[in-house]
N, C-alpha and C positions, 0 to 999 in steps of 0.2 A: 563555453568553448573549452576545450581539450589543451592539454599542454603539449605540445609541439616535443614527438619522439625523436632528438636530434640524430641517434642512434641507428634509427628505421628508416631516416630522411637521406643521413648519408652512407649507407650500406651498401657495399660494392664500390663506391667511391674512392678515388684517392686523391692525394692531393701534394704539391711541392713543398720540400722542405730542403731550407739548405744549410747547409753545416757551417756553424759560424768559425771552425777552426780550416779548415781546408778550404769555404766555399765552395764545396760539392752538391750540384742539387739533387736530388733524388724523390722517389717516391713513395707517401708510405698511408696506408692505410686512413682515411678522415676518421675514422670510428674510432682510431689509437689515438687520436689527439685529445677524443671527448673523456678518457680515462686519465685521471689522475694518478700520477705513480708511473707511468709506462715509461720504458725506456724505449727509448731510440738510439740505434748506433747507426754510424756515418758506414757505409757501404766503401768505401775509400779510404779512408781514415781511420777509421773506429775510432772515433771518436763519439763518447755516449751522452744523450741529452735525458733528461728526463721530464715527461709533462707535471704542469703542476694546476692545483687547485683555480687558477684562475680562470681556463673556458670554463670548467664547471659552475662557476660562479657567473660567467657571462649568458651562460646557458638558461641558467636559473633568472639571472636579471629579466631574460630575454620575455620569460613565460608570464614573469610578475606582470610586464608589462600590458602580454597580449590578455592577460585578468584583469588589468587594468582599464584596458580598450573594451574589452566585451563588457564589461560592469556599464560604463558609459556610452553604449550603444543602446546596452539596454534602458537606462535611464531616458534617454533619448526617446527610446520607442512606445515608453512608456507618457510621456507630454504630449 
């Protein structure tokens, strides 16, 4: 099994983000969230966020797993 292209899955997608200094919600790109380093500024506010390393890392958790689960499917299929 394939690792899951979070990139290609949410592509055209957006999704809500709200600004923890104004509480402004806004819209912004899912595919900017999967980047580490990207800034985000508040549309209202400018106020600037910046993502960080940890979807990447939940991304990654995500795949380990679904390696995980196919490894013992196929074990499975194999008894």
């Amino acid at each position: 099994m394939n690792n899951i292209n979070f990139k290609d899955l949410f592509k055209g997608k957006n999704t809500d983000v709200t600004c923890p200094n104004c509480h402004t919600a806004f819209k912004v790109a899912a595919t900017k969230l999967l980047e580490s380093g990207h800034l985000i500024e508040c549309p209202s506010c400018g106020f600037k966020m910046v993502t960080d390393e940890s979807v990447n890392k939940s991304v990654d958790n995500v795949n380990k797993s679904i390696k995980n689960l196919q490894k013992n499917i196929d074990r499975l299929n194999k008894s």
